[in-house]
N, C-alpha and C positions, 0 to 999 in steps of 0.2 A: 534651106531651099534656095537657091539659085534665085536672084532678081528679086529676093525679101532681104527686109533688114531691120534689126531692132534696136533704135539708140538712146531707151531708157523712158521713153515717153510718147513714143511715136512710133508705127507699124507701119515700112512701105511696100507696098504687093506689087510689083511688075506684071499686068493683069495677062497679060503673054506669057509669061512663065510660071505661071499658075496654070493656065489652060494647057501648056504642052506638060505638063507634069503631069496632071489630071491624065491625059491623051497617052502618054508613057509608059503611065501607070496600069490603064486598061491593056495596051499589048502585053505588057508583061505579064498579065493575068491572063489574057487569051492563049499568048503563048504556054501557058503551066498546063492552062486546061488538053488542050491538042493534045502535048506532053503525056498525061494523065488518060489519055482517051486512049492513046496510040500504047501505053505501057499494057494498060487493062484487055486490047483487044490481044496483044501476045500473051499475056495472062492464060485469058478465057483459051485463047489454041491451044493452051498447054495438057490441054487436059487430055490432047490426043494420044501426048506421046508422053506426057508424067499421069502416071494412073497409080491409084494406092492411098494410102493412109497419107503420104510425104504429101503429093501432089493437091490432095483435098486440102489437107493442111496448109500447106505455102497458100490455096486459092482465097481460103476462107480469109488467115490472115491479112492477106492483102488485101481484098474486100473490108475489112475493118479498118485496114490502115487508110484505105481512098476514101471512108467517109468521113476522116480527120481531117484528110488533103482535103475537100471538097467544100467543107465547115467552113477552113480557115481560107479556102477561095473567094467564099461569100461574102466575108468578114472583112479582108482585104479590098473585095468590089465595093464598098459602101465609101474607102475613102474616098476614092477618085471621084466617087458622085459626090460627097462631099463637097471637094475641094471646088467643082464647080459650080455648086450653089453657094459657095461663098464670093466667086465670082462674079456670078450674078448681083448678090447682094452688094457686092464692091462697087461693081459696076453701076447700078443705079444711085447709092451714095453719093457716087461720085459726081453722076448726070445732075443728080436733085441739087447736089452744093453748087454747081457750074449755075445750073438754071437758077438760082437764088445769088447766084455772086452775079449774075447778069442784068438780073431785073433791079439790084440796088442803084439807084442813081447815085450818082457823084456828086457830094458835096463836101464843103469847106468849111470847118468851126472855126467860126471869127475871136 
């Protein structure tokens, strides 16, 4: 991923590009869905003008095949939610360390 990087001991997140990835990641999913909506609606018309054994056939199939598509939609939308609840948690880590590196007074071992 773009704006991470791992150098053996240390994990750094660019918390911007975690978040457009995340955000990236949902259109591409939106966009499949549309996709999947718009295939299925010329599907179902077909029935006007594909009639018969062929035509049920192809419809059935593909109704089987779109609740694989639809599975693997689901499955997919958890990374991106994911990725921003690690975010989140990055995010306040980060606030918490700042807030405790702030309140340490400075001093000098003699």
């Amino acid at each position: 991923m773009e704006g991470t990087y791992y150098d053996g001991g240390t994990l750094a997140v660019d918390p911007e590009a975690l978040v457009q990835t995340a955000e990236d990641a949902f259109q591409s999913i939106r966009r499949y869905r549309y996709g999947l909506e718009a295939i299925s609606k010329l599907i179902k018309s077909s029935d006007s003008i594909w009639k018969g054994e062929g035509g049920e056939t192809f419809r059935r199939v593909y109704e089987e095949e779109l609740k694989v598509a639809e599975e693997a939609l689901e499955t997919y939308e958890k990374y991106p939610q994911e990725l921003l609840e690690y975010f989140g948690l990055y995010s306040n880590v980060i606030a918490e360390a700042n807030a405790q590196a702030d309140s340490i007074e400075v001093f000098q071992m003699v």
